[in-house]
Structure formats: structure tokens, C-alpha cells
N, CA, C and O of each residue as an XYZ file, in Angstrom:
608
protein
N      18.795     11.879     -1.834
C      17.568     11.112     -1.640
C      16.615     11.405     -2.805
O      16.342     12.558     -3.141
N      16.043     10.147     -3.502
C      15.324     10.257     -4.537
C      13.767     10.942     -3.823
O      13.664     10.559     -2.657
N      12.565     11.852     -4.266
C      11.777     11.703     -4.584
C      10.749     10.700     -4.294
O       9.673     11.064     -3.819
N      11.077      9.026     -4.628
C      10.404      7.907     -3.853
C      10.734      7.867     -2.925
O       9.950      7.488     -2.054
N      12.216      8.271     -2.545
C      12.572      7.853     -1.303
C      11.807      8.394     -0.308
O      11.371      7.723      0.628
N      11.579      9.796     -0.478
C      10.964     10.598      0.315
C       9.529      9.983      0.536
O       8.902     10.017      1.595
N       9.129      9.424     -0.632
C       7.715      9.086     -0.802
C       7.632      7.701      0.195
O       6.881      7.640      1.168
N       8.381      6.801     -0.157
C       8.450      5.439      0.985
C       9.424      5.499      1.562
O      10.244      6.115      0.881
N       9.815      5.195      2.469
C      11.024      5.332      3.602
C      10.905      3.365      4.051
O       9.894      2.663      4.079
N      12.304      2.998      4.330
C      12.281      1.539      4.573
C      11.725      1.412      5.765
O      11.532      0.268      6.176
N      11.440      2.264      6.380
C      10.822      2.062      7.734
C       9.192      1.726      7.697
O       8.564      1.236      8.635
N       8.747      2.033      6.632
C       7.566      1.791      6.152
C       6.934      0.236      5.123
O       5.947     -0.147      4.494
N       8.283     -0.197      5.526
C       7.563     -1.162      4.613
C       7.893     -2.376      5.720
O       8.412     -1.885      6.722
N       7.773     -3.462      5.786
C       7.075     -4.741      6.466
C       6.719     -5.666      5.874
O       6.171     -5.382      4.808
N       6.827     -7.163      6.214
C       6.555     -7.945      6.162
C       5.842     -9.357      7.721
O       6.399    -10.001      8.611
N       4.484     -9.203      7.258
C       3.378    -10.019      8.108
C       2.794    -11.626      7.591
O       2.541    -11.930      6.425
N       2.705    -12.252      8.433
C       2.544    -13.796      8.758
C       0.715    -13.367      7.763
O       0.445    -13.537      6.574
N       0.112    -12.978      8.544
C      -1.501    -13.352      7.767
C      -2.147    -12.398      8.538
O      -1.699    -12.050      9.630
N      -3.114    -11.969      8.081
C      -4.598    -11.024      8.964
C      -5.626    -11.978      8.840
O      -5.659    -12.943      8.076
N      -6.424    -11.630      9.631
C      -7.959    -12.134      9.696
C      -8.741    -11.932      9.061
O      -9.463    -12.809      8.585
N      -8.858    -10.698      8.843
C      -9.932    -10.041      7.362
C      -9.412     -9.100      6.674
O      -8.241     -8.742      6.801
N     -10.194     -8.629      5.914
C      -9.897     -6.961      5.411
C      -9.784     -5.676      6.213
O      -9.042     -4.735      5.933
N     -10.833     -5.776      7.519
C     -10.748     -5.228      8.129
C      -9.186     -4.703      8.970
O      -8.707     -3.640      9.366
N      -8.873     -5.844      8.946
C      -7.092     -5.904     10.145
C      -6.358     -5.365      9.159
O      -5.669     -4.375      9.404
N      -6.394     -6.050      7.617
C      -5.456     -5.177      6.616
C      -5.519     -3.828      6.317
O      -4.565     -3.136      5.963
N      -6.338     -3.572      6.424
C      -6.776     -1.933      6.359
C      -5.972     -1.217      7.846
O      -5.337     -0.174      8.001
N      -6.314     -2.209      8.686
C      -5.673     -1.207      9.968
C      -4.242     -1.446     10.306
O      -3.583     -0.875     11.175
N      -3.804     -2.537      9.345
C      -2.166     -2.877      9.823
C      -1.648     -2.169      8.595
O      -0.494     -1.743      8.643
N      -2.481     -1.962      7.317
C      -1.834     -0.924      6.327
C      -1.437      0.349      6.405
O      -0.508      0.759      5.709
N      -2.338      1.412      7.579
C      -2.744      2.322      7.984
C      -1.519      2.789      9.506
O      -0.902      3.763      9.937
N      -1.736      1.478      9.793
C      -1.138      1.936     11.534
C       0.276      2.868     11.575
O       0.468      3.760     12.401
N       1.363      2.417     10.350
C       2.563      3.235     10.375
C       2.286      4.574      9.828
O       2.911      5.531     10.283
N       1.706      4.682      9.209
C       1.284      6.449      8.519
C       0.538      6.967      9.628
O       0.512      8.184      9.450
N      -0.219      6.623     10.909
C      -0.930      7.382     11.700
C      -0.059      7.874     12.907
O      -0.058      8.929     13.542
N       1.034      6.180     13.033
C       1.869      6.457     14.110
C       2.569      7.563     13.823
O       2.721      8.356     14.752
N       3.289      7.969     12.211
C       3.830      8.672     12.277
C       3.331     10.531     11.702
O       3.825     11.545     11.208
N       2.405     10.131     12.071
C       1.119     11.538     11.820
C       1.268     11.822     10.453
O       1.181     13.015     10.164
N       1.493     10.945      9.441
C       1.313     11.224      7.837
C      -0.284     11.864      7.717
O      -0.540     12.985      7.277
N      -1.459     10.697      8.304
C      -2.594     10.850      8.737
C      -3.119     10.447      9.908
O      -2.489      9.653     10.607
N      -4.653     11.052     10.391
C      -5.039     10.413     11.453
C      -5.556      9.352     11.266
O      -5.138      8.550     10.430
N      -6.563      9.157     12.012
C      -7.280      7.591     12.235
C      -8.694      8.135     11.619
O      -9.621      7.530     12.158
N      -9.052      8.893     10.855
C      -9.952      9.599     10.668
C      -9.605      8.896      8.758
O     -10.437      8.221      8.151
N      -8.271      9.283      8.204
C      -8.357      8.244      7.098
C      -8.327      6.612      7.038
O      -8.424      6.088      5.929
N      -8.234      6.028      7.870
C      -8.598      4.588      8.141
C      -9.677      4.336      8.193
O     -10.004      3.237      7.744
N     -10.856      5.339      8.830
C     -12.299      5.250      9.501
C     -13.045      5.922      8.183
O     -14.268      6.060      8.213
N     -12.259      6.348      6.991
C     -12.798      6.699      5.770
C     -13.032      5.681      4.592
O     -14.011      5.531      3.861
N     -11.715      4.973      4.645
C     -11.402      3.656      3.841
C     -12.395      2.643      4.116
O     -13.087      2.031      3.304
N     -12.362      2.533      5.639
C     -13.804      1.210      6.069
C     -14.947      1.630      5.169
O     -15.473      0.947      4.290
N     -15.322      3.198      5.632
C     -16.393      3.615      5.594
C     -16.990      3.460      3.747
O     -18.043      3.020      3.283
N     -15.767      4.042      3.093
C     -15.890      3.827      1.317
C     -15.820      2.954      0.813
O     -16.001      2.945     -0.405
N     -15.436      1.473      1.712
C     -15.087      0.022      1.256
C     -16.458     -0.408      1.886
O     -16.831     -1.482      1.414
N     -17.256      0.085      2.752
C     -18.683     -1.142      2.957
C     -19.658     -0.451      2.084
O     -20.704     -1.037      1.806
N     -19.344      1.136      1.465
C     -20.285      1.529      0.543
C     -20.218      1.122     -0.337
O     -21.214      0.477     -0.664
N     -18.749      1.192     -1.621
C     -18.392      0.757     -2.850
C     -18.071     -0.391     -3.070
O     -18.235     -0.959     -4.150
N     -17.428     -1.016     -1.783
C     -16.745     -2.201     -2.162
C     -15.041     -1.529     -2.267
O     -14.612     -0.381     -2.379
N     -14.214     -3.225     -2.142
C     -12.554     -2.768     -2.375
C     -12.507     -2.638     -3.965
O     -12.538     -3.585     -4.751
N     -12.416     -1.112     -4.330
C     -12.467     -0.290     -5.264
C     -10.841     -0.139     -5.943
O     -10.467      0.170     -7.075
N      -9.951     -0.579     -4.460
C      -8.602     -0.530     -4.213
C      -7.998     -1.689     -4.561
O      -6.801     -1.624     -4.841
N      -8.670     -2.972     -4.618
C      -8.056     -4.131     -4.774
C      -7.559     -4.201     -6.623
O      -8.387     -4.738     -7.358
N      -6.316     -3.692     -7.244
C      -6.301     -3.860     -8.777
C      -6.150     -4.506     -9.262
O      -6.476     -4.369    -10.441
N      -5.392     -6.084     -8.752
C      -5.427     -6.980     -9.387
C      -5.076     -8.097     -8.501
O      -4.642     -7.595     -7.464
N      -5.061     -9.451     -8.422
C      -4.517    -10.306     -8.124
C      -3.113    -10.116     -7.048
O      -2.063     -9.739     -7.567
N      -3.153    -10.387     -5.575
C      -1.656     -9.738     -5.147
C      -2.250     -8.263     -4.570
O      -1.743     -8.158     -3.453
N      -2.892     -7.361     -4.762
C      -2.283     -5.879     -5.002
C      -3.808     -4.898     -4.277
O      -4.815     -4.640     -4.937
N      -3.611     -4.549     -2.981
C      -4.551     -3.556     -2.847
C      -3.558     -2.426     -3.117
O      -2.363     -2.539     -2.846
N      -4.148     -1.230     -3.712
C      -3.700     -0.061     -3.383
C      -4.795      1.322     -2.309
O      -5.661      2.136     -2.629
N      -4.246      1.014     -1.239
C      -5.192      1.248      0.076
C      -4.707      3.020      0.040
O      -3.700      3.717      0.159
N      -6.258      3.149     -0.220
C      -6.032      5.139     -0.257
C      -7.293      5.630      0.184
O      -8.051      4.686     -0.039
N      -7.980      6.581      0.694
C      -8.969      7.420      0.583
C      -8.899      8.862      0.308
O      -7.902      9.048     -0.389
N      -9.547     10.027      0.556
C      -9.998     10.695     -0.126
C      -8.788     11.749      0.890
O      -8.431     11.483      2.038
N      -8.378     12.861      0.126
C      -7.484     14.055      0.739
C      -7.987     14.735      1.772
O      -7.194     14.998      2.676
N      -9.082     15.086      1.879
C      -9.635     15.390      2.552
C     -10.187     14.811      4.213
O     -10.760     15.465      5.084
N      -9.831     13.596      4.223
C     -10.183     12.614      5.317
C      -8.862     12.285      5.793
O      -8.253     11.283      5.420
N      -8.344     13.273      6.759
C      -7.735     13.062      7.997
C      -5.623     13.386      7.650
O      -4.588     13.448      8.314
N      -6.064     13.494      6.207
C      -4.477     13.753      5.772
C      -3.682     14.496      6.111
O      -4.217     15.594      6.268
N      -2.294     14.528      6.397
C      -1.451     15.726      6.929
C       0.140     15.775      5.954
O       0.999     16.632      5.749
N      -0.021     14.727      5.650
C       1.431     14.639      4.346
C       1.276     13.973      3.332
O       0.171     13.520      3.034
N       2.320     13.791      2.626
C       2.018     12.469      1.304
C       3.217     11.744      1.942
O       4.223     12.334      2.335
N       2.973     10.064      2.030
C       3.586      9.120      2.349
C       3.062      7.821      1.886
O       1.945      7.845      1.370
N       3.787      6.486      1.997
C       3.720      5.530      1.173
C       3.752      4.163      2.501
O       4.817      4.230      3.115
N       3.295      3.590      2.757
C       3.933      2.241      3.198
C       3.107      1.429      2.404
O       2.112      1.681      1.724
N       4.124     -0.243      2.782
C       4.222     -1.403      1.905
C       4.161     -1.903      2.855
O       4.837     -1.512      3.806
N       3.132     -3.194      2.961
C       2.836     -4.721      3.795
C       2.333     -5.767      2.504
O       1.484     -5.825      1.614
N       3.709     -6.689      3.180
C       3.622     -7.512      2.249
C       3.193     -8.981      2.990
O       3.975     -9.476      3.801
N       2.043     -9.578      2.701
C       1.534    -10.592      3.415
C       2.010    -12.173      3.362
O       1.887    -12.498      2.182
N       2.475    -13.241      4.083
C       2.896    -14.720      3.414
C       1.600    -14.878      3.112
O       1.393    -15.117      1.923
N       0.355    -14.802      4.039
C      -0.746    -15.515      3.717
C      -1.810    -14.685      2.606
O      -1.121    -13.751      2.195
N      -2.680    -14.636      2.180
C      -3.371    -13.886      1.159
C      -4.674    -13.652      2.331
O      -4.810    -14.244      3.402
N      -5.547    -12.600      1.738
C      -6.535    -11.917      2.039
C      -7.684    -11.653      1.353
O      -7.477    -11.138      0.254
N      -9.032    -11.868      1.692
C      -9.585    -11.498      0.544
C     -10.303    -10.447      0.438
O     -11.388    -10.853      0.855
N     -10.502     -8.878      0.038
C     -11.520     -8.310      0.510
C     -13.048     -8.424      0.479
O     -13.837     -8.158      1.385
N     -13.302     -8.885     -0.778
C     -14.731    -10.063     -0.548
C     -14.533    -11.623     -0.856
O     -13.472    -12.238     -0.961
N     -15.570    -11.993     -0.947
C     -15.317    -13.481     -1.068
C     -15.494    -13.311     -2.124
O     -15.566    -12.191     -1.619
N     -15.710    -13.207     -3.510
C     -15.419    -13.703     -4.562
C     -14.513    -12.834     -5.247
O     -14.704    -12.621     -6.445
N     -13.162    -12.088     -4.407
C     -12.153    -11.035     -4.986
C     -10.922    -11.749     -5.200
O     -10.822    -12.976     -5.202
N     -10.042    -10.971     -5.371
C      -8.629    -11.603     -5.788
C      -7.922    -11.711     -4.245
O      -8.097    -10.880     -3.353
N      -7.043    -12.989     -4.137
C      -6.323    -13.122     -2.904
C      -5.200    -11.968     -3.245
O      -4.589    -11.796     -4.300
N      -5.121    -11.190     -1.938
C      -4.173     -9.825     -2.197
C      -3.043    -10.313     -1.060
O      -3.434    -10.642      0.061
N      -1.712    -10.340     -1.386
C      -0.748    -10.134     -0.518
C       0.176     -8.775     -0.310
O       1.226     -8.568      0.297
N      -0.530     -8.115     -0.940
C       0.742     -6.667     -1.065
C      -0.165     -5.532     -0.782
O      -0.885     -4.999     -1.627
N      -0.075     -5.172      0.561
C      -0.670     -4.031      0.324
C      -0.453     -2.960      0.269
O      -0.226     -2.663      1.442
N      -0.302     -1.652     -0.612
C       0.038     -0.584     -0.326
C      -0.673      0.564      0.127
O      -1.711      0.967     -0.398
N      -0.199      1.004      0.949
C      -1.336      2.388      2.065
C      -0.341      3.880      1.127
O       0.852      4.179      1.186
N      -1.332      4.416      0.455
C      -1.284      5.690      0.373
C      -1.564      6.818      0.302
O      -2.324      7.010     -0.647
N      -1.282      7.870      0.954
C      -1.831      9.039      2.072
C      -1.167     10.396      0.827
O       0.038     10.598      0.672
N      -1.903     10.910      0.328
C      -1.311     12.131     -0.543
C      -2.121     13.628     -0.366
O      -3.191     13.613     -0.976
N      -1.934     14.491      0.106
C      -1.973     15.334      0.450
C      -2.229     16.581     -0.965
O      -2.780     17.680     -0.889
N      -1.645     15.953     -2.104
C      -2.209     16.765     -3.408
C      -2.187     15.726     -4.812
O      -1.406     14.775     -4.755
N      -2.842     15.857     -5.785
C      -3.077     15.237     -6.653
C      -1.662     15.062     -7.468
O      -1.829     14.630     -8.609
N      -0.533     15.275     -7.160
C       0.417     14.737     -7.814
C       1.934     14.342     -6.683
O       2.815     13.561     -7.043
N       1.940     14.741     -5.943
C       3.328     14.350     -5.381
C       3.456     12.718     -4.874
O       4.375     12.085     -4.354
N       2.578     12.493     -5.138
C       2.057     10.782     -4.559
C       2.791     10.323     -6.624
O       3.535      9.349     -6.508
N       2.745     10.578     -7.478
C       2.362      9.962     -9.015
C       3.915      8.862     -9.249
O       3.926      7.743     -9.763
N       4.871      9.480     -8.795
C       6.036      8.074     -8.526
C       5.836      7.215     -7.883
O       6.498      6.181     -7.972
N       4.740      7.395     -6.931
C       4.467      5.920     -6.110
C       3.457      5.334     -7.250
O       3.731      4.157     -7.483
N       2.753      5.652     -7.749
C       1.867      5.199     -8.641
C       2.708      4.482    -10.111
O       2.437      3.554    -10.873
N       3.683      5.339    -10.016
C       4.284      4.290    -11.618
C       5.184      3.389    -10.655
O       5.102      2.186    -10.905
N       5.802      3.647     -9.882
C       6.498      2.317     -8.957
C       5.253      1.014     -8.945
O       5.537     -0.050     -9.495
N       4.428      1.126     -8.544
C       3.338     -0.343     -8.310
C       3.209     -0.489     -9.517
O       3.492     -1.641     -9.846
N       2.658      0.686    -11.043
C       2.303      0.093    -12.242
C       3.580     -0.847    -12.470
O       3.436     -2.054    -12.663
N       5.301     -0.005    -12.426
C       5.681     -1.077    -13.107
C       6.289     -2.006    -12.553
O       7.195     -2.708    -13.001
N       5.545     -2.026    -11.075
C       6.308     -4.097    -10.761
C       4.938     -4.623    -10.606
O       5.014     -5.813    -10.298
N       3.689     -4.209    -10.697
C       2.615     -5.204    -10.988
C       2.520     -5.535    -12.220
O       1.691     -6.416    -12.446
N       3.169     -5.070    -13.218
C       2.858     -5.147    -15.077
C       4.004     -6.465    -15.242
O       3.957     -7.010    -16.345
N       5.018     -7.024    -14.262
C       5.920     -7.668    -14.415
C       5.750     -9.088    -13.638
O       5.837     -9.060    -12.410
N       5.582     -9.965    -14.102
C       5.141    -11.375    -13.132
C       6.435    -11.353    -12.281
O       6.284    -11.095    -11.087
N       7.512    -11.556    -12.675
C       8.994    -11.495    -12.420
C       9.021    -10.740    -11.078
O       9.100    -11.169     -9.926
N       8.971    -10.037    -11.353
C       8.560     -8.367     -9.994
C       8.318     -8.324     -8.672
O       8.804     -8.040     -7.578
N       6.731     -8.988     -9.600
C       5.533     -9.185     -8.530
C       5.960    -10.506     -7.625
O       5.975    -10.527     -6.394
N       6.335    -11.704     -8.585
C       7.122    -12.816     -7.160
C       8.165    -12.146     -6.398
O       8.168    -12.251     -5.171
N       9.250    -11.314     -7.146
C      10.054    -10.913     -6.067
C       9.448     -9.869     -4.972
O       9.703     -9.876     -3.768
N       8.876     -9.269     -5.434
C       8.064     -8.395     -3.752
C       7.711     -9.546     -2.565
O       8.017     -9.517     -1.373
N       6.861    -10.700     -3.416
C       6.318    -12.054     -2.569
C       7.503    -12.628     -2.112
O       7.426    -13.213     -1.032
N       8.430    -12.602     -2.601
C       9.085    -14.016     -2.135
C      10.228    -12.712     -0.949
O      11.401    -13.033     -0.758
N       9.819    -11.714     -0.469
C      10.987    -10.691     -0.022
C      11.003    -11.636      1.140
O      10.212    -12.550      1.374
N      12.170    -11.204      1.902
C      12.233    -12.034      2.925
C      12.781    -10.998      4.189
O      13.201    -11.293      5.308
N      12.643     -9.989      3.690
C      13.000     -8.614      4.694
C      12.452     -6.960      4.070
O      12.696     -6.527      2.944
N      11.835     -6.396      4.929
C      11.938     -5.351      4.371
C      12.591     -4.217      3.526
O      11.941     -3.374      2.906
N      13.944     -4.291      3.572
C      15.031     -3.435      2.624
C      14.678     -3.847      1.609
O      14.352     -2.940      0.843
N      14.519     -5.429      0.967
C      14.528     -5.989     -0.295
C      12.719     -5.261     -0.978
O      12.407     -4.941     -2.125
N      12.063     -5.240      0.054
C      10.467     -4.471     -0.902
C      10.778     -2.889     -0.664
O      10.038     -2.152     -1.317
N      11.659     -2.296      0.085
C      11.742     -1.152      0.006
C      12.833     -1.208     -1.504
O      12.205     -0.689     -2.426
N      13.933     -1.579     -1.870
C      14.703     -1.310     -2.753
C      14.346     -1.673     -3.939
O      14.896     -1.257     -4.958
N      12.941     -2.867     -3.906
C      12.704     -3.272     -5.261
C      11.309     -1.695     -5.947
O      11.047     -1.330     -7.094
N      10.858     -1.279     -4.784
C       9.960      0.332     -5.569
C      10.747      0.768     -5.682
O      10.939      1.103     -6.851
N      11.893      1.164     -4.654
C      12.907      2.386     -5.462
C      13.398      2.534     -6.552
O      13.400      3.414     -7.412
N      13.941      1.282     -6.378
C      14.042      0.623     -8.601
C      13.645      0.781     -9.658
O      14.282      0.995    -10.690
N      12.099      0.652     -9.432
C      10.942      0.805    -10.055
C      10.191      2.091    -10.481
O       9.528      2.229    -11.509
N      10.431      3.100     -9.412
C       9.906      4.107    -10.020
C      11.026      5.221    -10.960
O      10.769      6.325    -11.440
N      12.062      4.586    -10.978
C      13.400      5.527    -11.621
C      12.710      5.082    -13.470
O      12.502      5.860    -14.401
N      12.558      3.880    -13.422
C      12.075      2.983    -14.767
C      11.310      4.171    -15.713
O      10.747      5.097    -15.130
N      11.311      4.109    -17.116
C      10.339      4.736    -17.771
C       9.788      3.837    -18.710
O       8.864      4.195    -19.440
């Protein structure tokens, strides 16, 4: 088992019809890392809390939240899930429509950093980024990061 693997597990990743707001994405990003005590509900209730102060700070581009808060707020492991949306989301109204969201929970400033070059290098790739969109099952967005973070 790779390293990412450990980091995302296919059980963590998903594919959803549409949310209502930012709000639901945040809590349908969140819900598999709490179910499985990665974190509590205490880092979900951090993310709201740093997203009505700063704003989605998380949203990086077009397509792409990367949904995280602070180590300290409610963390118990480093883990990864992937929700990948048909419909888009916006976190404000004049932000980028996001369909991909990734929730990540890291417990120290580096064992999370393969999940981080996995998203750099299939968001740096248009090619990539449709295939995450166009997945049509979870194995296929779990196997296309695994891919991705082996890459240099």
C-alpha cells in the first residue's frame, strides 16, 4: 500500500447529484472523516466558522475546493476524502463553480504533502481535471489521485 493510499482510501471518495449551498458541501465533505473519527465535528464547526470570517480561502480554482482547517480543531489522524459533484456549487456568489471537493484532515504539517501534489498535479492538467468530472464511480477518482501523486 502506497503512502496515498493510506492517505485516501476508495471508501472515501464519492460521487453526489448537487448540494444546496456551501454550507451542505462542507458537511457532506466532512461527514466520512468524522464517521470514521479521522476528526470530530468540532473541525467542520471550524471550517464554517473560518469561511464566514475569511471567506472560501479553500476554493483554488475553478472545479476545486480544497476543504481543510486548522490542526488543532478537532483532529485525530491525517486522512483525505474526495466528493465529486454533477452539479457545481458556489461558495460565494461571485466565486468559481466548484465540483470537486477535497476534505483534508492532517494531523502534522507534512504527512498530508502527497495529497497536496496529487490535486496540484491533476488540477495543473485540463485533461485530468475532466476525467475526475466525467468519473462515473468512485474507484475511477480514487485511482486517478493514486496516479497522480506517484508523478514528479
Amino acid at each position: 500500500m502506497t503512502s496515498m493510499e493510506k492517505l485516501l482510501q476508495e471508501k472515501n471518495c464519492y460521487l453526489r447529484d448537487r448540494v444546496q449551498d456551501w454550507k451542505e458541501a462542507v458537511h457532506i465533505a466532512c461527514e466520512p472523516l468524522i464517521e470514521q473519527n479521522y476528526c470530530t465535528t468540532a473541525y467542520e464547526a471550524a471550517i464554517y466558522e473560518i469561511t464566514e470570517r475569511l471567506g472560501p480561502y479553500y476554493v483554488l480554482c475553478e472545479n476545486l475546493a480544497l476543504i481543510h482547517a486548522s490542526n488543532q480543531s478537532g483532529v485525530n489522524d491525517t486522512q483525505m476524502a474526495v466528493t465529486v459533484l454533477k452539479e457545481p456549487v458556489k461558495f460565494k456568489p461571485d466565486g468559481y463553480d466548484v465540483r470537486v471537493l477535497v476534505t483534508l484532515v492532517a494531523k502534522d504539517s507534512e504527512s498530508h504533502m502527497e495529497g497536496i501534489q496529487a490535486v496540484s498535479n491533476i488540477f495543473s492538467d485540463e485533461k485530468k481535471v475532466q476525467e475526475i468530472l466525467d468519473a462515473t464511480c468512485p474507484k475511477e477518482i480514487f485511482d486517478l489521485f493514486v496516479s497522480n501523486a506517484c508523478e514528479k
